[in-house]
N, C-alpha and C positions, 0 to 999 in steps of 0.2 A: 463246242459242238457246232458245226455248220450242216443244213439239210442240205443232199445232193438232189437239186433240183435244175432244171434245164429248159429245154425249146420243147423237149415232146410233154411235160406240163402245160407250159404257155398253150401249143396247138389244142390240148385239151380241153381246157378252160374254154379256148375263144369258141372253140365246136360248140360246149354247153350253153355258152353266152348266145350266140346266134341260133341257136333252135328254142330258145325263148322259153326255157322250165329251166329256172334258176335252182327252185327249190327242193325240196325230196322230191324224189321221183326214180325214171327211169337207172342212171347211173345206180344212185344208191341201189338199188335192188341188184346190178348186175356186179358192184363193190364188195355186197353182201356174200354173193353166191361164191364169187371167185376168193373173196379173203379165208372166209369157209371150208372150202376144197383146199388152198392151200396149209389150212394150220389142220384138216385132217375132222372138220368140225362137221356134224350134221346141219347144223342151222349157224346162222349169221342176222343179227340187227345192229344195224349203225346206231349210232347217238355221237353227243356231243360234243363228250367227252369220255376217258374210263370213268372219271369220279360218276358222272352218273349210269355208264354200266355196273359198277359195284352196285350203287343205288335200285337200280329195277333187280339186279339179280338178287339182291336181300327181300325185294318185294316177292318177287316169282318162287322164293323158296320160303317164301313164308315167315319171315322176322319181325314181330312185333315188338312193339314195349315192354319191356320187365322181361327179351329172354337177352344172353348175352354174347356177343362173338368176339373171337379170342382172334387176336392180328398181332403185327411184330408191330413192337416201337419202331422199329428200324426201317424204316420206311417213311416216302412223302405222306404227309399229312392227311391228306386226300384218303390215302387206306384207313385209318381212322375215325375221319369222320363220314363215312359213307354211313357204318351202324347208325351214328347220332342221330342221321337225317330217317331213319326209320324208327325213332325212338327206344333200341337198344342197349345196351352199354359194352363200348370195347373194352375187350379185356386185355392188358400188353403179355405177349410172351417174350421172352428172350432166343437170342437167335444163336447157329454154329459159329463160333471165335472162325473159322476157315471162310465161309463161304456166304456170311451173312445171312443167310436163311435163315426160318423158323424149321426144323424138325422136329420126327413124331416124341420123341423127348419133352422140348418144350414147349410143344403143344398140352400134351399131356399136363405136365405142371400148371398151365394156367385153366385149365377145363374146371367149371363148376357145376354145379344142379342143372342151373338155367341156360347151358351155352347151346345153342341152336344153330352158329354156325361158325366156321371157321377160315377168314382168309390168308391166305399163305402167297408170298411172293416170290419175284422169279428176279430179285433184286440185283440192280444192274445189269437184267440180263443172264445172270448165275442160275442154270434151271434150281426148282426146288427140286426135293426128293419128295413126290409125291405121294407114290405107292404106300409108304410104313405109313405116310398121315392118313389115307386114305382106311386102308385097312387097320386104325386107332377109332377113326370116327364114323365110319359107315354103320357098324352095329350097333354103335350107339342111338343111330338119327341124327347124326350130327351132318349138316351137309357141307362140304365143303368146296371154295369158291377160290379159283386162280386166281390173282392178280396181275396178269403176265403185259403191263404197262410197259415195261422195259424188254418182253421179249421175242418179240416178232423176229426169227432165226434162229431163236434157240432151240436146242436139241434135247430132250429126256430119252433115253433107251433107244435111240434112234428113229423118235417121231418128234414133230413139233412140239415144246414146250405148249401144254392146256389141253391137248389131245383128249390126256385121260382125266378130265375133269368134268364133271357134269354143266360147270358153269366155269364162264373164262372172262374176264375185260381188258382190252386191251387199247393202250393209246395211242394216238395217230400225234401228237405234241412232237412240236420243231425240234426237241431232245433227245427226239426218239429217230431208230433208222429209219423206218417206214412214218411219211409225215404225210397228213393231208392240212396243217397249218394247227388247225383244232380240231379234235376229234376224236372218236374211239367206236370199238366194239364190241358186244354180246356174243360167245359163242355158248352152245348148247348141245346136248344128245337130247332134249326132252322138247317134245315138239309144242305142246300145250307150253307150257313154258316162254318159249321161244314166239309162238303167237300173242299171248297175252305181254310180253315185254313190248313189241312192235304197236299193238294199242297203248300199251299206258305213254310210251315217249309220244306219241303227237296225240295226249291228251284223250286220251281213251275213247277215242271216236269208232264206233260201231263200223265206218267206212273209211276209208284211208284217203286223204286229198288224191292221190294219181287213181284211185277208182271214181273219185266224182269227176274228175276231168276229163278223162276217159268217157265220161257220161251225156248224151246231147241233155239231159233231164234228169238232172243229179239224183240221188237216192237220199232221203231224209236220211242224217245221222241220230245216233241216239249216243251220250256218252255213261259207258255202262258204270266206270267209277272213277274216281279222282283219280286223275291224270297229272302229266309232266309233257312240259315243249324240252325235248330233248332228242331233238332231229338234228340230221345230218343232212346238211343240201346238195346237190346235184355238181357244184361247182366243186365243194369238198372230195366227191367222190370221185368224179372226172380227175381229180390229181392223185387220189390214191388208188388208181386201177394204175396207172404210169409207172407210181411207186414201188408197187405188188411187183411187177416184171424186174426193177431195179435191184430186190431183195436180196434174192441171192449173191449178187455181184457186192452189194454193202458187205454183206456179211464176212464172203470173202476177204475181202481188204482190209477190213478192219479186227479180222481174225488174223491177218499178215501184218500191220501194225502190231498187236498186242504182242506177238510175239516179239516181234523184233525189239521192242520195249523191255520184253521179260528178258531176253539177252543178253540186250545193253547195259542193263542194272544190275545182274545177278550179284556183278561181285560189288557194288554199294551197300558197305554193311549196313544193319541195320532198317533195309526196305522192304518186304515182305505184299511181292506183287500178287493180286486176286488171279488164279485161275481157273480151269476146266474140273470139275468133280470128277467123280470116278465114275455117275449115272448119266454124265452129258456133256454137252460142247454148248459155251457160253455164246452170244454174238456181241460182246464188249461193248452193251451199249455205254457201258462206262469202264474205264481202266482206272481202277483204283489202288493204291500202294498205302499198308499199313506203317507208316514211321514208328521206330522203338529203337531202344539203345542195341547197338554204339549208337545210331546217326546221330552228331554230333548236337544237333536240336530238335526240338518235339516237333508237332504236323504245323502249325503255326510259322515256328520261326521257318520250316520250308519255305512254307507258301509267302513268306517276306522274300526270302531267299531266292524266289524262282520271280517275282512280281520285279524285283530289282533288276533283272535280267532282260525283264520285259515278255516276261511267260505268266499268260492268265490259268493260273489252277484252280481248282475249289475244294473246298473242305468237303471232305464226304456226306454219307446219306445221316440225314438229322434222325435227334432219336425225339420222338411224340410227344411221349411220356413230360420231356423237359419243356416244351414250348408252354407260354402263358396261359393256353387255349384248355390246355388238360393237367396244370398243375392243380393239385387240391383237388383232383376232381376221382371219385372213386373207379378207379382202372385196375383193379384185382391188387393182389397182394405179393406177386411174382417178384424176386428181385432179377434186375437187367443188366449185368457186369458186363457179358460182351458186347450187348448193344451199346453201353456207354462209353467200353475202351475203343470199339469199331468208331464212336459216332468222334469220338475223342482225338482219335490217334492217323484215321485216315483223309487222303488228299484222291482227288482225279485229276489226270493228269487230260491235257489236251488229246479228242482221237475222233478222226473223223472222216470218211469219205475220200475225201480230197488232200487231207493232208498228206503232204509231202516229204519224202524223204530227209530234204535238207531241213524242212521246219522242223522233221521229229530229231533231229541230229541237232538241234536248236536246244531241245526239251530236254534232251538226255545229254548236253553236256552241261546245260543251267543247273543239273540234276548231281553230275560230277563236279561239277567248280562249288554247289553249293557246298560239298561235303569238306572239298579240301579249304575254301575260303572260315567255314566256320569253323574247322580246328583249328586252321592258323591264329584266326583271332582270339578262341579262349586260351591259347597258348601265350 
């Protein structure tokens, strides 16, 4: 992944820099509004990151200790332990062998007494199928929280991926299409809500620093409860309103990438490339291939196979569940067969912006020599 970043950042930046408010402020609030309108959101709050918008959104819906929310293994880690940090416990569900999602299926199987909320992700970009999870846990009281890290241009029913979600986080990370370096955001349809997130990230101050500024005579602050410095500053934001306008043009490209990918391989037995569901259009922030028989070796010996070439690929999305972090640790009792085979069996390949025809003509013939080089040698 390379971020497409340019000259009309830099102008941005040096604008910020020379009007002398580095920090949150003006930008963020006009980053807010416009990222907001664009994914279709009523409200908008910047932070730092998604992990800490999952974080305030578990607050604002109310997640204590002892209830429990159910998240896919199959995801960065980060989905995960966002519950921890509000004293919860995740619960792993298992995800669709096609599209690596959690659905209302496996949601359902890992639901207990205690689950109070539930995040579902838009992994690599792959809208979820919202609606059935939605209408599984609405009647319940279960609230349930996008994690749409990966999908800023993604499509659901033909709105933005989080649209229909009461609560949404979303990453601004150099991995991601839309990048302000480090970053993320809160969306919401609940205005209370969306207020009280905006005090807890800069420490639940009664006044917000660009109203005391604003101020020849600042107003005494009170802070109403334990807070978090989990702001976005003004420099960040100045590169992600740039970004915003970019969007759609990324998305394009990298929708004509994929495909051209999906083409080029069809007939390499054995690869089994990620696509579009039947509820929406991905925006690739990752292009992922499942390896299985024939291809002559597992996702491993690939990714020897493509490094030898002098092509950096990576193993796909880790599964939670297996890391040091959450081994032994009580995460419900679900078994996770396609998060394992998924976590097991798939690669991403190089896709980005900029990449070029001849580098991807690189990719997929590293892709075809690997196949026929590694039968000739078990022969």
């Amino acid at each position: 992944m390379v971020p497409w970043l340019g000259a009309e950042e830099i102008a941005a930046v040096t604008e910020v820099i020379e009007s002398g408010w580095v920090a949150q402020g003006p930008r963020v609030a006009r980053f807010e509004t416009a990222f907001a309108e664009a994914m279709e959101a009523p409200f908008g709050v910047a932070t730092s990151s998604c992990t800490t918008a999952l974080h305030l959104a578990l607050i604002v819906a109310d997640v204590h200790s002892g209830d429990d929310v159910v998240v896919p293994s199959f995801s960065f880690i980060a989905t995960a332990n966002a519950p921890t940090y509000v004293g919860a416990r995740p619960v792993f569900a298992d995800v669709d062998p096609t599209t690596g999602n959690v659905t209302a299926e496996t949601v359902r199987a890992a639901l207990t007494e205690r689950t109070r909320a539930v995040i579902v992700v838009d992994q690599g970009g792959v809208p979820v199928d919202l609606d059935p999870i939605r209408a599984l846990c609405d009647p319940r009281g279960i609230v349930v929280i996008e994690d749409a890290a990966c999908g800023a241009g993604s499509r659901y029913h033909g709105r933005p991926v989080g649209a229909g979600a009461v609560l949404t986080a979303w990453s601004f990370h150099p991995r991601k299409l839309l990048t302000t370096g480090e970053g993320g955001m809160l969306t919401t349809s609940d205005a209370e809500w969306a207020a009280r997130a905006r005090r807890l990230r800069e420490h639940a101050m009664s006044v917000s620093a660009s109203d005391r500024q604003a101020s020849l005579l600042a107003p005494a602050e009170d802070y109403t409860e334990i807070g978090f410095n989990f702001r976005l500053t003004d420099l960040q934001a100045a590169i992600g309103l740039v970004q915003l306008g970019r969007l759609p043009e990324i998305v394009r490209r990298r929708r004509e990438l994929a495909a051209r990918y999906t083409a080029e391989l069809a007939d390499v037995p054995g690869l089994r490339p990620v696509v579009d569901p039947t509820w929406g259009t991905g925006n690739f922030q990752s292009f992922w291939v499942e390896v299985t028989a024939p291809f002559p070796t597992d996702r491993d010996g690939a990714l020897h196979a493509l490094a030898r070439a002098g092509i950096s690929a990576r193993r796909g999305i880790m599964a939670a569940h297996r890391q040091p972090a959450y081994r032994g640790r009580d995460t419900g009792t679900v078994l996770l067969p396609h998060t394992e085979r998924l976590t097991d069996k798939t690669l991403i390949l190089p896709l980005y912006h900029q990449l070029s025809d001849d580098d991807q003509d690189r990719v997929i013939d590293a892709m075809r020599a690997a196949t026929r080089d590694l039968v000739t040698e078990s022969t």
